[in-house]
TIVO-2410 file (N, C-alpha, C; in nm, 3 decimals):
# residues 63
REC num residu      c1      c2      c3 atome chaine
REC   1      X   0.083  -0.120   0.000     N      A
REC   1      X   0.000   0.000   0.000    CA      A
REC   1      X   0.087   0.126   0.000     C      A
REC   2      X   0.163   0.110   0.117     N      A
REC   2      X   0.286   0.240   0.089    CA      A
REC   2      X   0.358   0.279  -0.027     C      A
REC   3      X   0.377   0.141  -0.092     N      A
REC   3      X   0.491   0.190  -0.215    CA      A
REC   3      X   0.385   0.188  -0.338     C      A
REC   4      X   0.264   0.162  -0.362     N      A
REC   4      X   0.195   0.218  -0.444    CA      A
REC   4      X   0.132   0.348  -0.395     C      A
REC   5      X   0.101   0.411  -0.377     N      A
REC   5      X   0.057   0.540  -0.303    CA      A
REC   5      X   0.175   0.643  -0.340     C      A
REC   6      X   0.300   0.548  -0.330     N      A
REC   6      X   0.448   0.642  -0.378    CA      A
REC   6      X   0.458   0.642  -0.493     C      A
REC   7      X   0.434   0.585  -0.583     N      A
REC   7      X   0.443   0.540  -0.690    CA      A
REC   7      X   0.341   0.605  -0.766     C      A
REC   8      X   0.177   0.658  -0.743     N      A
REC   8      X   0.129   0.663  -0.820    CA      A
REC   8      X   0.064   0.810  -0.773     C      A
REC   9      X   0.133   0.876  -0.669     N      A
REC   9      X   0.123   1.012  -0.629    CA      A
REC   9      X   0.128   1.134  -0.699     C      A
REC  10      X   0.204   1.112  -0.825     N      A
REC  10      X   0.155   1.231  -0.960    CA      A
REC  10      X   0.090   1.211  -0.974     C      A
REC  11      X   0.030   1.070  -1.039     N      A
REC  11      X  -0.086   1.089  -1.135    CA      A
REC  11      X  -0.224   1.082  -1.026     C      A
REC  12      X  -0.226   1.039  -0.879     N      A
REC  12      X  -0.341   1.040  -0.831    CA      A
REC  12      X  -0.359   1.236  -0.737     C      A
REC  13      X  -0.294   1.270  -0.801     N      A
REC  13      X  -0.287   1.442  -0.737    CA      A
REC  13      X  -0.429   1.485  -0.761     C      A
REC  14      X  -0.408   1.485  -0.903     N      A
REC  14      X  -0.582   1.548  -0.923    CA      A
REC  14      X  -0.662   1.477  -0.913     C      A
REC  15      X  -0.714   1.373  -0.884     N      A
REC  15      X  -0.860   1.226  -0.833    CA      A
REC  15      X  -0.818   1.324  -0.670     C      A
REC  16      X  -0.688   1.324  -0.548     N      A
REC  16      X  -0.671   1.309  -0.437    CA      A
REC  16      X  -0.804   1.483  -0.424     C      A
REC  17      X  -0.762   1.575  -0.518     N      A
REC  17      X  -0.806   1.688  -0.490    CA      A
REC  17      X  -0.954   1.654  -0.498     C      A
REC  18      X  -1.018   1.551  -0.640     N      A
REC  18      X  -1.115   1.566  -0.633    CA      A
REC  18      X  -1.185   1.492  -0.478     C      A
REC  19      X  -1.121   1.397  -0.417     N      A
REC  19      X  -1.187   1.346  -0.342    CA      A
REC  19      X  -1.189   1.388  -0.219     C      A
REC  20      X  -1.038   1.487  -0.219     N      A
REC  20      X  -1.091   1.642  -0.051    CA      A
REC  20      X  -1.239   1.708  -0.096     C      A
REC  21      X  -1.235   1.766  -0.254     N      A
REC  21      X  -1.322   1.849  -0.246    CA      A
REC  21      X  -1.484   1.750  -0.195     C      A
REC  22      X  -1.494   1.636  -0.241     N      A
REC  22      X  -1.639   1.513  -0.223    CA      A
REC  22      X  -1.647   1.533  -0.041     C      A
REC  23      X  -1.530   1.526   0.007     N      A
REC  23      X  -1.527   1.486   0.137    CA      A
REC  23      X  -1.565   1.614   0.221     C      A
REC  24      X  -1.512   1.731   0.161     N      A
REC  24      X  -1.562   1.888   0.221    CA      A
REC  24      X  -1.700   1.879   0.195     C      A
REC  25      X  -1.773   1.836   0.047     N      A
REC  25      X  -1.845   1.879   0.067    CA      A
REC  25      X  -1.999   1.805   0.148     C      A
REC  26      X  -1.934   1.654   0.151     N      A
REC  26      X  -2.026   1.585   0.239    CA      A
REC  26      X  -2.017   1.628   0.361     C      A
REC  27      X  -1.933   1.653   0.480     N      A
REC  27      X  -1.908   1.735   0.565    CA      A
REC  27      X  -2.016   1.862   0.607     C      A
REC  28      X  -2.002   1.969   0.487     N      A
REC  28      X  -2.088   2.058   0.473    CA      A
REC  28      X  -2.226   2.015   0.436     C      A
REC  29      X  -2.241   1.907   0.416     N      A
REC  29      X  -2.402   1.858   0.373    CA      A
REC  29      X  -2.426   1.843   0.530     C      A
REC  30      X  -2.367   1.711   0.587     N      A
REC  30      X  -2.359   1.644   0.723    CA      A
REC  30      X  -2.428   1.794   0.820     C      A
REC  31      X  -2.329   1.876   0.814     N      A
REC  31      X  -2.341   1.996   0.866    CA      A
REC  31      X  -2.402   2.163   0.852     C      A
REC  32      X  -2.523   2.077   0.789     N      A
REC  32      X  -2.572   2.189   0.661    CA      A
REC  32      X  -2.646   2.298   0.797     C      A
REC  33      X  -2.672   2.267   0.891     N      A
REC  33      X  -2.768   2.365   0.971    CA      A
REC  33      X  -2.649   2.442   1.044     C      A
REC  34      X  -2.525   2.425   1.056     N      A
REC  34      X  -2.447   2.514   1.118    CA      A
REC  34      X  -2.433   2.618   0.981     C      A
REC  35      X  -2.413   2.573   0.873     N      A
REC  35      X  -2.377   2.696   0.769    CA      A
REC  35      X  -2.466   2.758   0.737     C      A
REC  36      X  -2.627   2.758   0.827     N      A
REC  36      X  -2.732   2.826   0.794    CA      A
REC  36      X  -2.719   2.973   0.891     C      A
REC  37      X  -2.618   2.955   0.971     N      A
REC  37      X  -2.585   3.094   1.056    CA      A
REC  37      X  -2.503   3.164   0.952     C      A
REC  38      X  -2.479   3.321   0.987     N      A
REC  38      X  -2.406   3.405   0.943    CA      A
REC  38      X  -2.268   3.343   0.924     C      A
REC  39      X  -2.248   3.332   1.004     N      A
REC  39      X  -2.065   3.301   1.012    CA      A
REC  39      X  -2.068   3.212   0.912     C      A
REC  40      X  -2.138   3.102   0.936     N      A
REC  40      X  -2.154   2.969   0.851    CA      A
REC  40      X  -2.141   2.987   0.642     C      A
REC  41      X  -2.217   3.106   0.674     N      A
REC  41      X  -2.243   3.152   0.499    CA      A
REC  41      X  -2.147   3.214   0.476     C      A
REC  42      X  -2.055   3.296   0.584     N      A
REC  42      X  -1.949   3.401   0.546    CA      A
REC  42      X  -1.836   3.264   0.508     C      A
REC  43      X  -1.812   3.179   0.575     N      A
REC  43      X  -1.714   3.130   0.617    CA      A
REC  43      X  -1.725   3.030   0.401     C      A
REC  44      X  -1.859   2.961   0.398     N      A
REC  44      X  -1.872   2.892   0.285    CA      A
REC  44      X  -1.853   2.937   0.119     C      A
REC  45      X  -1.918   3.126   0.160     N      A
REC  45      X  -1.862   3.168   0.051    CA      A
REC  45      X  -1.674   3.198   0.031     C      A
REC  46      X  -1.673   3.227   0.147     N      A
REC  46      X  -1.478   3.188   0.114    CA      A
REC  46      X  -1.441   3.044   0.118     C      A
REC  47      X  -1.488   2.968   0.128     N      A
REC  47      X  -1.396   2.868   0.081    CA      A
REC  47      X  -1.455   2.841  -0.082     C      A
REC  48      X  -1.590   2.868  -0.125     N      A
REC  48      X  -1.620   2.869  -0.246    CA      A
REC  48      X  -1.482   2.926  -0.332     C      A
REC  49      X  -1.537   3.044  -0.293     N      A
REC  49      X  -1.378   3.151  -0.377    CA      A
REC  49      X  -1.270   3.114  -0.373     C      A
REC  50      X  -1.242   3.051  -0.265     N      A
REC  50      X  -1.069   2.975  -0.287    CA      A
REC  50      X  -1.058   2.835  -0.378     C      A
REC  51      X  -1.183   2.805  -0.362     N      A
REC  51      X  -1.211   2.669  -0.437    CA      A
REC  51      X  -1.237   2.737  -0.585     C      A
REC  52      X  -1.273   2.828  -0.625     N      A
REC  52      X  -1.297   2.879  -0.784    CA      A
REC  52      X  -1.149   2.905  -0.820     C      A
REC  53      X  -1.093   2.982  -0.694     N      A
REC  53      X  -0.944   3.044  -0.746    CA      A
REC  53      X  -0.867   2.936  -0.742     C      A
REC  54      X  -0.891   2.782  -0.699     N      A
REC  54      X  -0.754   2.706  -0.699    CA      A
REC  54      X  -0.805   2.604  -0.834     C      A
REC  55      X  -0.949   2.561  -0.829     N      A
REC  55      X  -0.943   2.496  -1.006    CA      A
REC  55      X  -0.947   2.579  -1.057     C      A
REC  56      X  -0.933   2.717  -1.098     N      A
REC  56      X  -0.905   2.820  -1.201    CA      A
REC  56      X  -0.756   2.813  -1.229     C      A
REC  57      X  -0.676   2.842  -1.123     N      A
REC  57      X  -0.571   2.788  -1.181    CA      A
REC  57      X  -0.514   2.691  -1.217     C      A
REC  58      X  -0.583   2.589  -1.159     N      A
REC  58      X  -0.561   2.381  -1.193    CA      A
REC  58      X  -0.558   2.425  -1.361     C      A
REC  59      X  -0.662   2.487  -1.423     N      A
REC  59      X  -0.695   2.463  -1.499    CA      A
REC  59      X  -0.619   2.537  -1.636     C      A
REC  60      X  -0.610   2.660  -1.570     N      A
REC  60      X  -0.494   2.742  -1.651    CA      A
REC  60      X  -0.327   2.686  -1.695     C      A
REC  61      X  -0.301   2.586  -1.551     N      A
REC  61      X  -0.149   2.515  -1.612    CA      A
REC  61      X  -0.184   2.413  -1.678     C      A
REC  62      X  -0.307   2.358  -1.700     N      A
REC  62      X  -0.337   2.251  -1.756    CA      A
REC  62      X  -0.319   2.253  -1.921     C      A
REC  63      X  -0.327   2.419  -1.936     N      A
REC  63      X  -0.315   2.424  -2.080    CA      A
REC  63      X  -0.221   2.504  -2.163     C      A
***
């Protein structure tokens, strides 16, 4: 398990990102009545925006 995980750590970079972002966002489902407070919405639209600004650039070296 270790030495595949080492081994296949380039190419699983972008699946690893997609599956933080699945896991944030089940989390935030799980926890959908805390992000119904203020803080909760302030806090979701910034991680939105960091999440637009980091596949925006995924996507820009991509090409």
């Amino acid at each position: 398990m270790r030495e595949r995980s080492f081994f296949s750590s380039r190419e699983s970079d972008h699946s690893s990102k997609k599956n933080l972002l699945q896991t944030i966002n089940k989390k935030m489902m799980k926890h959908r009545h805390t992000f119904n407070t203020t803080l909760g919405k302030i806090v979701g639209s910034l991680m939105t925006i960091a999440f637009s600004l980091v596949a925006f650039a995924h996507g820009q070296n991509c090409t």
